[in-house]
PAZAPA-4460 file (N, C-alpha, C; in steps of 0.05 Angstrom, whole numbers, plus 32768, in hexadecimal, padded with zeros to 4 digits):
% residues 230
    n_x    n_y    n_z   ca_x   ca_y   ca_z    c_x    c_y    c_z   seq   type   mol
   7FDF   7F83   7D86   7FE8   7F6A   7D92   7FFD   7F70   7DA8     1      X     A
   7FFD   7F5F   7DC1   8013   7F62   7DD5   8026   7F54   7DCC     2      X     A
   803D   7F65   7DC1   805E   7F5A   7DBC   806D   7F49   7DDB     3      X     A
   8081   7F3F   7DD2   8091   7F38   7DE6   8095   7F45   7DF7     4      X     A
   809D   7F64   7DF6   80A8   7F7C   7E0C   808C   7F80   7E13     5      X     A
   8075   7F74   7E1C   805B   7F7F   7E2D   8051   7F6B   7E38     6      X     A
   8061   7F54   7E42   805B   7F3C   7E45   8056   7F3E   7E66     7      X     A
   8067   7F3E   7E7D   805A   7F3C   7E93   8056   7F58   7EA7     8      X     A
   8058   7F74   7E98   804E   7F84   7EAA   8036   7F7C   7EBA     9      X     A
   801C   7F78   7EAA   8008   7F70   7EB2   800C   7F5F   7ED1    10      X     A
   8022   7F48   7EC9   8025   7F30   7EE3   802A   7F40   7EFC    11      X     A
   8049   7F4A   7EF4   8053   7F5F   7F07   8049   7F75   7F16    12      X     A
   8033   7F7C   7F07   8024   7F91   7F16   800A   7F86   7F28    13      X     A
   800A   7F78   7F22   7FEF   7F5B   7F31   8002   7F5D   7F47    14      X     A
   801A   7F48   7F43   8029   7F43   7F5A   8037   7F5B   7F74    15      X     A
   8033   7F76   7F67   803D   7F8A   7F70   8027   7F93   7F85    16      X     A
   800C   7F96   7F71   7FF6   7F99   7F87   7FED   7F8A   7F92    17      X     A
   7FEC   7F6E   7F96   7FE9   7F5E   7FB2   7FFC   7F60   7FC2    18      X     A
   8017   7F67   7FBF   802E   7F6B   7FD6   8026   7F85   7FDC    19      X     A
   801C   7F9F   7FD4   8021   7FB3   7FDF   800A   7FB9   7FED    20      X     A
   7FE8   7FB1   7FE0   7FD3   7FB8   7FE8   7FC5   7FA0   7FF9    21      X     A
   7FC1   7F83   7FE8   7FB1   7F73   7FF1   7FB9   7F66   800E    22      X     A
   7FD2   7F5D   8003   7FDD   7F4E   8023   7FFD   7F66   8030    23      X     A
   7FF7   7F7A   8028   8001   7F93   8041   7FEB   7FA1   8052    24      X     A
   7FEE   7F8D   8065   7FD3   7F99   8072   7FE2   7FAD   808A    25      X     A
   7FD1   7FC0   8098   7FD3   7FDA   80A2   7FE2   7FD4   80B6    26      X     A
   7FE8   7FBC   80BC   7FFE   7FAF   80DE   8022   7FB8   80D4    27      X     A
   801E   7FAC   80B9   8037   7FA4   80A5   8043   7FCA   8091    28      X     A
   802A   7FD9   8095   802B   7FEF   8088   8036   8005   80A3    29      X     A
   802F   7FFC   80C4   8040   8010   80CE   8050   8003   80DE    30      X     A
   8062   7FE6   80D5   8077   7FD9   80DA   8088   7FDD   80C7    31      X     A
   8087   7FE8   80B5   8094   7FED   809A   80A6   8007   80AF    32      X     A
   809C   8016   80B5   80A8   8032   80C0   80AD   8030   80CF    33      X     A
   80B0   8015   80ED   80B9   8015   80F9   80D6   8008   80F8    34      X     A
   80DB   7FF3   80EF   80F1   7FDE   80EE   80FD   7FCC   80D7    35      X     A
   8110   7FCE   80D5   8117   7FC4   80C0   8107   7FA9   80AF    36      X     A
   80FB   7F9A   80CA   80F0   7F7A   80BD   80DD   7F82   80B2    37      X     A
   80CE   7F9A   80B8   80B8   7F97   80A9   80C4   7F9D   808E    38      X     A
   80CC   7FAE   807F   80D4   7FB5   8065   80E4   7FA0   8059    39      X     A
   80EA   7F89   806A   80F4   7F71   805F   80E3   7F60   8056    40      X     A
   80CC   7F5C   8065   80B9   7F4C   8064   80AC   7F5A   8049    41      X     A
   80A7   7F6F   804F   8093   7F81   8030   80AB   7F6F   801B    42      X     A
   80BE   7F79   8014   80D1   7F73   8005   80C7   7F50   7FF8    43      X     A
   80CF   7F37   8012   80CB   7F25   8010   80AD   7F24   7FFC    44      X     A
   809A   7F2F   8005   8081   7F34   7FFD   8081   7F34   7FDC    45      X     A
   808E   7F47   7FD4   808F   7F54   7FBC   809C   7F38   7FAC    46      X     A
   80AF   7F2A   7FB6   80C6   7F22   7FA2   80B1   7F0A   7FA8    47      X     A
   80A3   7EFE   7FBA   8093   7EE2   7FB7   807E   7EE6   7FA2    48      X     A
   8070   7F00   7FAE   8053   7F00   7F91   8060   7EF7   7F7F    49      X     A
   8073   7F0C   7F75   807B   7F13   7F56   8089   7EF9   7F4B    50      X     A
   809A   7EDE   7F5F   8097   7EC8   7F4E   8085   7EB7   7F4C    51      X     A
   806D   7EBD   7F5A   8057   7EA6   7F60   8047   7EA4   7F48    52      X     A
   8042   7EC3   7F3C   8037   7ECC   7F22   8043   7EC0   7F03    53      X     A
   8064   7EBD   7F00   806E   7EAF   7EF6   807A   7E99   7EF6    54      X     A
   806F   7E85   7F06   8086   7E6D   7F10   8093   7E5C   7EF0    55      X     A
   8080   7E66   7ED8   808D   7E5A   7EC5   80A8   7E59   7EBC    56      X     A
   80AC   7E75   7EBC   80CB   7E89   7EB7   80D3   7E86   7ED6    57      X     A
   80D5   7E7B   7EE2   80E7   7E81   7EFC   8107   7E84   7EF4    58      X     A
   810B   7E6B   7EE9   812B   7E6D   7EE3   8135   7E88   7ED7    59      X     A
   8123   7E95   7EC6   8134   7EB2   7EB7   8129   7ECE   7ECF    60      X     A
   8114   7ECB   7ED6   810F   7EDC   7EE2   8117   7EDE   7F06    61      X     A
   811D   7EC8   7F12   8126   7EC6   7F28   813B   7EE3   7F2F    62      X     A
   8150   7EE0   7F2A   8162   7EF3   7F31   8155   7F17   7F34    63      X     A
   8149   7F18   7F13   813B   7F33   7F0F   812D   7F3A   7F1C    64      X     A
   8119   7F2A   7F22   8107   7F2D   7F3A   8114   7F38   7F52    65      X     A
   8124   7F2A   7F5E   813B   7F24   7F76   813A   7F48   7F7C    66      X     A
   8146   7F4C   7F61   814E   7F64   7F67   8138   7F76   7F6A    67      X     A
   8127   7F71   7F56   8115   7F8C   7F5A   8104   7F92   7F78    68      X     A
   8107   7F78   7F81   80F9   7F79   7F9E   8109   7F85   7FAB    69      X     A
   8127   7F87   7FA9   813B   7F93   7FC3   8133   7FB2   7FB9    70      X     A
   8134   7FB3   7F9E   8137   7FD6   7F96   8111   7FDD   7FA1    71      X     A
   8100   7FCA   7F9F   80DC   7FD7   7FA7   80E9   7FDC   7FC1    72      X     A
   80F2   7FD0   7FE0   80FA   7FD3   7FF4   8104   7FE6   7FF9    73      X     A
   811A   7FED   7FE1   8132   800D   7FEE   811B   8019   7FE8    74      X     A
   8111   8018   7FCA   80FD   803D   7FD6   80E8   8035   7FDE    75      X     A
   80DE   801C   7FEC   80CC   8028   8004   80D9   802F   801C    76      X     A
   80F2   802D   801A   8102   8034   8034   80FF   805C   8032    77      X     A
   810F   8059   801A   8111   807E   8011   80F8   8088   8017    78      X     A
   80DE   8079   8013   80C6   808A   8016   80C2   8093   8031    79      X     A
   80C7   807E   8045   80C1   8076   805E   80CD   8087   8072    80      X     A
   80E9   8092   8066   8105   80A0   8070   8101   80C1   806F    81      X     A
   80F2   80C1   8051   80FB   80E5   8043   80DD   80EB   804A    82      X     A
   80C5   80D2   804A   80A3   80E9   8049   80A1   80FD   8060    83      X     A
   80A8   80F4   8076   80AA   80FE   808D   80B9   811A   8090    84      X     A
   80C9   8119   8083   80E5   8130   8088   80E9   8145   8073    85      X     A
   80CD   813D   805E   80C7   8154   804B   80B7   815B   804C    86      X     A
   80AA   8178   8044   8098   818E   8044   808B   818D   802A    87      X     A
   8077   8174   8032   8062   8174   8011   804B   8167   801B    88      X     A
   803D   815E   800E   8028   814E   800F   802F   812A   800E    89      X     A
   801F   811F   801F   8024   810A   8018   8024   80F4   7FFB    90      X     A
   8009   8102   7FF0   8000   80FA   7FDC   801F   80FA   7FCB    91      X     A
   8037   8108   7FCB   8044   810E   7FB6   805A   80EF   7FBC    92      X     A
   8066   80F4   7FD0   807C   80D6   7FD8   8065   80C0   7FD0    93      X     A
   8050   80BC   7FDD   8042   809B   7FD0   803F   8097   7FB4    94      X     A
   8037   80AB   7FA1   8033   80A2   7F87   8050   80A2   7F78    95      X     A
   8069   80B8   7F86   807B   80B6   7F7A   808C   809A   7F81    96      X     A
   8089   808E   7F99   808D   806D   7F9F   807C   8051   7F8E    97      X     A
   8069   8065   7F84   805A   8049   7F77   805A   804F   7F58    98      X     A
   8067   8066   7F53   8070   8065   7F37   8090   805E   7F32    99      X     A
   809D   805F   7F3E   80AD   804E   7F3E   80B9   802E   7F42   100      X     A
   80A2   802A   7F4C   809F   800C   7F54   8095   800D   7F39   101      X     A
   8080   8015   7F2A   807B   800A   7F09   8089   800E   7EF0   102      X     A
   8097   8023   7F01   80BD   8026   7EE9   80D3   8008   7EEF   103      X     A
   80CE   8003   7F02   80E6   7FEC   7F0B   80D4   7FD2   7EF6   104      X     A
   80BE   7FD6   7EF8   80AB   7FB9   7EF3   80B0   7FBD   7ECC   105      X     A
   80B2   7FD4   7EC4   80B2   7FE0   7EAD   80CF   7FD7   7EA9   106      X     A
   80E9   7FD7   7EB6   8104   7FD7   7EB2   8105   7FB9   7EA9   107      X     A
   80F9   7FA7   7EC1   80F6   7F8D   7EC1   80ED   7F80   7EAE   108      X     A
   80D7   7F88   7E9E   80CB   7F84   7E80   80E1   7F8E   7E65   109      X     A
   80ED   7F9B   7E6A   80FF   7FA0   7E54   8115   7F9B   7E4E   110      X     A
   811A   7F8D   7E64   8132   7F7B   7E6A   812E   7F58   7E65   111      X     A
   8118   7F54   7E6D   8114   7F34   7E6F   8103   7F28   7E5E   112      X     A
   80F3   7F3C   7E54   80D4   7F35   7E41   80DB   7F23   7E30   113      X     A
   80EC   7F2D   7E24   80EF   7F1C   7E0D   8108   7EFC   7E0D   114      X     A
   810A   7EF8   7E2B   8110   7EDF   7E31   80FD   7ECD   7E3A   115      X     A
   80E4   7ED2   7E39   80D2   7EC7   7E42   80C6   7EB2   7E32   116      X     A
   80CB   7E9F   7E2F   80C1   7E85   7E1B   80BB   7E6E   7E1E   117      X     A
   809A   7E68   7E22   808C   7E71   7E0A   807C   7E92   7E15   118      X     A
   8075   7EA4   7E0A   8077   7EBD   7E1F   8057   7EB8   7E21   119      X     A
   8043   7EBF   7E3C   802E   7EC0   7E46   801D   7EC4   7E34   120      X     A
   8006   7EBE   7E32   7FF3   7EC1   7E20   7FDA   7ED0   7E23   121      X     A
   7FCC   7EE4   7E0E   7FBF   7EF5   7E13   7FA3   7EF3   7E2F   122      X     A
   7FA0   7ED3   7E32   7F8D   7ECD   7E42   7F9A   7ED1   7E57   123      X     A
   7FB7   7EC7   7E6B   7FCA   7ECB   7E7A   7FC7   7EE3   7E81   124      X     A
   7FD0   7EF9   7E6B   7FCF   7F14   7E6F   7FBB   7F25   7E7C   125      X     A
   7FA0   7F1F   7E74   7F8A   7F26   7E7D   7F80   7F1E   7E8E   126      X     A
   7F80   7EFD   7E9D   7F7F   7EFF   7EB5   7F93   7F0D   7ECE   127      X     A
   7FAA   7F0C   7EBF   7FC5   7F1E   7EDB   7FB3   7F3E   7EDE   128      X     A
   7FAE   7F4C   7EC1   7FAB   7F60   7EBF   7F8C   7F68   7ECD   129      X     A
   7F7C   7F51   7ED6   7F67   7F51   7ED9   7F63   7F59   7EF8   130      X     A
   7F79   7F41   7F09   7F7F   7F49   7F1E   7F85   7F59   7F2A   131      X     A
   7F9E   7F6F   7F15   7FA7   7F86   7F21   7F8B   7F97   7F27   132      X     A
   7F7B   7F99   7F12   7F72   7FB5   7F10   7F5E   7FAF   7F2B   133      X     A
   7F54   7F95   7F2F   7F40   7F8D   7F4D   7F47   7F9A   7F5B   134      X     A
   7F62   7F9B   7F5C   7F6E   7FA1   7F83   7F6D   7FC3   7F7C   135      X     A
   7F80   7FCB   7F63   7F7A   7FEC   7F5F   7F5B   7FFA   7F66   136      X     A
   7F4C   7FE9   7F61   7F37   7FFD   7F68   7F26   7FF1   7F80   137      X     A
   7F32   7FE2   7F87   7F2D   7FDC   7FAE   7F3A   7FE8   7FC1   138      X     A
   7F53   7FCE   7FC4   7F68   7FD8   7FDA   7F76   7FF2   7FDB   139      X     A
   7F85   7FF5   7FBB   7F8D   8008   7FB4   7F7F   8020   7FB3   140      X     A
   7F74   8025   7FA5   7F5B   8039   7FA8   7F5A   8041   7FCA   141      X     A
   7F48   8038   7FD9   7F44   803E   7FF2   7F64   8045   8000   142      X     A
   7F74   803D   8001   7F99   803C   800B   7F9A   8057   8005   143      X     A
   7F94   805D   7FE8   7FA7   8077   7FE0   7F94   8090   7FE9   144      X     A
   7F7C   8090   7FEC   7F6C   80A3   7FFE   7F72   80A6   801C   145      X     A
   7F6F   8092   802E   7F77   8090   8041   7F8B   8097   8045   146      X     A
   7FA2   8089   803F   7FC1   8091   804F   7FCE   80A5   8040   147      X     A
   7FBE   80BC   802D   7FC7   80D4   802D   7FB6   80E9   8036   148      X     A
   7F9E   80E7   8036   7F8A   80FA   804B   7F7A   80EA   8061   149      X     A
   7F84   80E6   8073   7F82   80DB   808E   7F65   80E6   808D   150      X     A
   7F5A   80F6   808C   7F3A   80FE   8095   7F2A   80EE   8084   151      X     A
   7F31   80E4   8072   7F1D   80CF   805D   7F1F   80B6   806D   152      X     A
   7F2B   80A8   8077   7F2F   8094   8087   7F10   8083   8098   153      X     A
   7F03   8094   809F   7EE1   808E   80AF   7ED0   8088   8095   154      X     A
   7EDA   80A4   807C   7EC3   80A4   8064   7EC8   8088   8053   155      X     A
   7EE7   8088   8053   7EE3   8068   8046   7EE0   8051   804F   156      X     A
   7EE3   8044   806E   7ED9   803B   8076   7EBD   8034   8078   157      X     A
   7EAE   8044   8071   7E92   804B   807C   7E8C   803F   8058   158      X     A
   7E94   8048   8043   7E87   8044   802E   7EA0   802B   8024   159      X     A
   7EA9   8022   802B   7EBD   800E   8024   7EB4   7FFB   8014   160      X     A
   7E9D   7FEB   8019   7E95   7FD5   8008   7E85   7FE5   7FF3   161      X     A
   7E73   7FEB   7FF6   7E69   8005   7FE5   7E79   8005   7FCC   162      X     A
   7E8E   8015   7FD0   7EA0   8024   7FBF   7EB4   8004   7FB0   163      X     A
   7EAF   7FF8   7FBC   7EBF   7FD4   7FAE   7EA8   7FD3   7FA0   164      X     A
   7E92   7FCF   7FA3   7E83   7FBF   7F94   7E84   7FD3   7F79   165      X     A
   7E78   7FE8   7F82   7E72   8001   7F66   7E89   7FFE   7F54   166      X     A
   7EA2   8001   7F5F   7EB4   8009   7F4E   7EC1   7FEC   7F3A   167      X     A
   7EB6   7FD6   7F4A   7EB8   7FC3   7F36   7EA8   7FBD   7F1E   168      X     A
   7E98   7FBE   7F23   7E74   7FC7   7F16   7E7D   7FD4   7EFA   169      X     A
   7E8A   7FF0   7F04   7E91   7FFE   7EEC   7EAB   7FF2   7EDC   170      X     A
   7EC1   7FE5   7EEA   7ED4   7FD8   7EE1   7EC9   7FC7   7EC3   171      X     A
   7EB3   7FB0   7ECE   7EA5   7FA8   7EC0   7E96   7FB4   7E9F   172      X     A
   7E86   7FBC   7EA9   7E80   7FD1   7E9D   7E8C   7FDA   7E86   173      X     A
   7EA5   7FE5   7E90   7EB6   7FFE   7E78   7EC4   7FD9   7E6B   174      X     A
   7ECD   7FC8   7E75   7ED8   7FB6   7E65   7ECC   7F9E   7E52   175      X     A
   7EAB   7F9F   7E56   7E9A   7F99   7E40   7E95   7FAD   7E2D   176      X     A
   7E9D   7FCD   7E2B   7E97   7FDC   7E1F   7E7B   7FF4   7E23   177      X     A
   7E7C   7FE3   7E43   7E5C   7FFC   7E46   7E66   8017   7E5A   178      X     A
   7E76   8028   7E52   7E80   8034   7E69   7E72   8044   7E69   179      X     A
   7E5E   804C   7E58   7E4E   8069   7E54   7E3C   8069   7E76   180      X     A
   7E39   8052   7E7C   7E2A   8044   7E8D   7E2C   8043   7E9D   181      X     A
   7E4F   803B   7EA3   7E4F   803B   7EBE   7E57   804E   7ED6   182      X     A
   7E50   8064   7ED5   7E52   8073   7EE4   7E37   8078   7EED   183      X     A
   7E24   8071   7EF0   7E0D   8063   7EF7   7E0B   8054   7F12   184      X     A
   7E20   8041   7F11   7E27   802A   7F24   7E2E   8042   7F3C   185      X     A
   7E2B   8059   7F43   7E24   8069   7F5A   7E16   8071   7F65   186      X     A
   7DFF   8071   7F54   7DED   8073   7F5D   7DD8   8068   7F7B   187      X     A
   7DDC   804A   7F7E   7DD8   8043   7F94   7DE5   8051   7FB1   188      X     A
   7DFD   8056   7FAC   7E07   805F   7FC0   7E00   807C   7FC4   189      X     A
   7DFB   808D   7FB1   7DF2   80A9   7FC0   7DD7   80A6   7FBD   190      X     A
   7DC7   808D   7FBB   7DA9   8091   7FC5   7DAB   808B   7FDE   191      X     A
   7DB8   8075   7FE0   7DBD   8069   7FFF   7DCA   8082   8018   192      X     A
   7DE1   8090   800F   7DE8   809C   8018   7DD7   80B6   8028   193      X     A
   7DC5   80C6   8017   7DAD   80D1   8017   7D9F   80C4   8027   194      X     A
   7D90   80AE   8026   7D78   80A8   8032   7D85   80A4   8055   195      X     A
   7D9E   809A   8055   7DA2   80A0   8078   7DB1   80B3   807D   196      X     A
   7DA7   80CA   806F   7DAB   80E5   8081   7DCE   80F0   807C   197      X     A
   7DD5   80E2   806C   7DF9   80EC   8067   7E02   80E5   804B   198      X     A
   7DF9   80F6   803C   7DFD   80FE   801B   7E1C   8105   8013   199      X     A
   7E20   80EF   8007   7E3C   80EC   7FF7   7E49   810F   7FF3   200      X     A
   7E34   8119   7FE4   7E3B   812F   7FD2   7E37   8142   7FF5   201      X     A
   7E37   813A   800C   7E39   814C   8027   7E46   8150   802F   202      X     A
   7E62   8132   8030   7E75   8128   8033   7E98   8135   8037   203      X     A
   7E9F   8137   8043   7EBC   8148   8031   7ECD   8133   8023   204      X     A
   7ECF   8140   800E   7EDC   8131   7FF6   7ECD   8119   7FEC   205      X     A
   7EB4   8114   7FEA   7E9D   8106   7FEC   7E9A   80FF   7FC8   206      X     A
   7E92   8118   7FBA   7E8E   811D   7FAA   7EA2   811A   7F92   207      X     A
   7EC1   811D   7FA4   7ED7   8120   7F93   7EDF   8100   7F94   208      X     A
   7EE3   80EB   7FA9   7EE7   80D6   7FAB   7ED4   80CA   7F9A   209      X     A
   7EBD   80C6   7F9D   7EA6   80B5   7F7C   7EB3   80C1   7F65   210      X     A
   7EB6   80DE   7F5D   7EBC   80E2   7F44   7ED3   80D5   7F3B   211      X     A
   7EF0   80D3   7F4A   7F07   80C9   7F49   7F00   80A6   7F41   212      X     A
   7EF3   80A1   7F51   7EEE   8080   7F4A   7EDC   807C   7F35   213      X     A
   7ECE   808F   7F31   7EC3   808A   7F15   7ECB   8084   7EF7   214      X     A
   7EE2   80A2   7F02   7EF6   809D   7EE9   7F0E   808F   7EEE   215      X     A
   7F15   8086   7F02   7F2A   806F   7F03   7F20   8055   7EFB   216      X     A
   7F0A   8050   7EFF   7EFF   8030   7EFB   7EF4   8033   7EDE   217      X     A
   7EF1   8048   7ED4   7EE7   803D   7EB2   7F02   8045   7EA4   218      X     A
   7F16   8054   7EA9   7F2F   8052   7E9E   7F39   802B   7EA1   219      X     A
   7F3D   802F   7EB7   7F46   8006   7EB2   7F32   7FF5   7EB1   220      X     A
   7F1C   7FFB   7EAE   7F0A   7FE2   7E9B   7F13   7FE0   7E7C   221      X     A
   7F14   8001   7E77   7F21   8002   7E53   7F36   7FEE   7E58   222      X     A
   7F4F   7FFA   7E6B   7F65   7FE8   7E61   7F61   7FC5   7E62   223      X     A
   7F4D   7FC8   7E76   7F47   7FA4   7E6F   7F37   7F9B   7E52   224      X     A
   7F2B   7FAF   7E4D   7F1C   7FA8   7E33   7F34   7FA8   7E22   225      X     A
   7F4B   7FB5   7E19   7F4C   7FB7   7E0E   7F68   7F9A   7E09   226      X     A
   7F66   7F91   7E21   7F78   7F7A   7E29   7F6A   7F60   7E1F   227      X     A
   7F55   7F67   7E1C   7F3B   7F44   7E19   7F4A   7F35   7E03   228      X     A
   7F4F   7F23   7E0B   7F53   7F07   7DFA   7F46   7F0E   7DE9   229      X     A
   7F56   7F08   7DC5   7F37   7F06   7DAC   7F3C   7EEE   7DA3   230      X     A
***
């Protein structure tokens, strides 16, 4: 059963990925690095989702929120400041910025959860939670390939809807309980891929990008299964 302390991660993280992925679109992602308004605006972004998801609790959660949006802002500031001026990979600053953004959302739950009354209900839960995982294996998904190996950028473009539809397919899938299955739901795309002359598995990083989303999208169909209303 979900206790009180597991009550709106789910919301929060919905609201976290439409501010960061769905409506941060690529204008807002290199206005962020240039000027301060943009990382105000992201900010603004963040602190609007995240009460729009709760307008029940506004009164307890207003302030908390408040804050967590100024602290998501500083370290996208820190990201924005230090990625540039250190000697790593990019891959390492973005996931270490977006695991922190789910420690703050994590702080926020263990602080407030249990002022939440009457607290959200398992159906509530599963649709917030339903949302998140959409955009993770869309926007997100495609984002975190792209803006850490710039040469994937044409390949996902090119397979972009492709790779939305499949990977929802299997979302599906693993959260009715058929996951054995769905890794299957690729198949169209490396027949397709094949028949006009430019084979997935030809690809650079072709082969490694399907496998990744294979196992990313039936890992969070489980967690939706295992979220289902009984």
């Amino acid at each position: 059963m979900i206790g009180p302390r597991e009550l709106i991660v789910a919301h929060l993280i919905f609201a976290h990925m439409l501010a960061d992925y769905t409506l941060q679109t690529n204008w807002l992602i290199v206005r962020k690095g240039q000027s301060w308004d943009g990382l105000a605006l992201h900010g603004l972004m963040v602190f609007v989702m995240s009460i729009i998801v709760l307008p029940q609790y506004f009164p307890v959660v207003f302030v908390p929120i408040l804050i967590m949006s100024v602290v998501h802002t500083f370290q996208d500031w820190v990201k924005i400041f230090t990625g540039p001026r250190i000697k790593i990979h990019p891959f390492i600053p973005y996931m270490l910025d977006q695991v922190l953004h789910y420690a703050a959302i994590v702080i926020l739950q263990v602080l407030i959860g249990s002022q939440l009354q009457p607290p959200p209900d398992r159906a509530d839960i599963f649709v917030m939670a339903t949302g998140a995982v959409c955009i993770s294996v869309t926007r997100f998904y495609d984002v975190t390939w792209w803006a850490n190996w710039l040469d994937m950028i044409p390949y996902m473009n090119r397979w972009q809807i492709w790779g939305y539809v499949e990977r929802l397919a299997m979302v599906a899938l693993a959260a009715v309980g058929l996951f054995f299955v769905a890794p299957l739901c690729v198949l169209p795309r490396l027949w397709y891929s094949w028949r006009i002359g430019s084979p997935i598995w030809q690809q650079p990083r072709g082969t490694l990008e399907m496998g990744v989303g294979v196992v990313f999208s039936i890992i969070l169909g489980l967690v939706l299964r295992s979220l289902l209303p009984v």
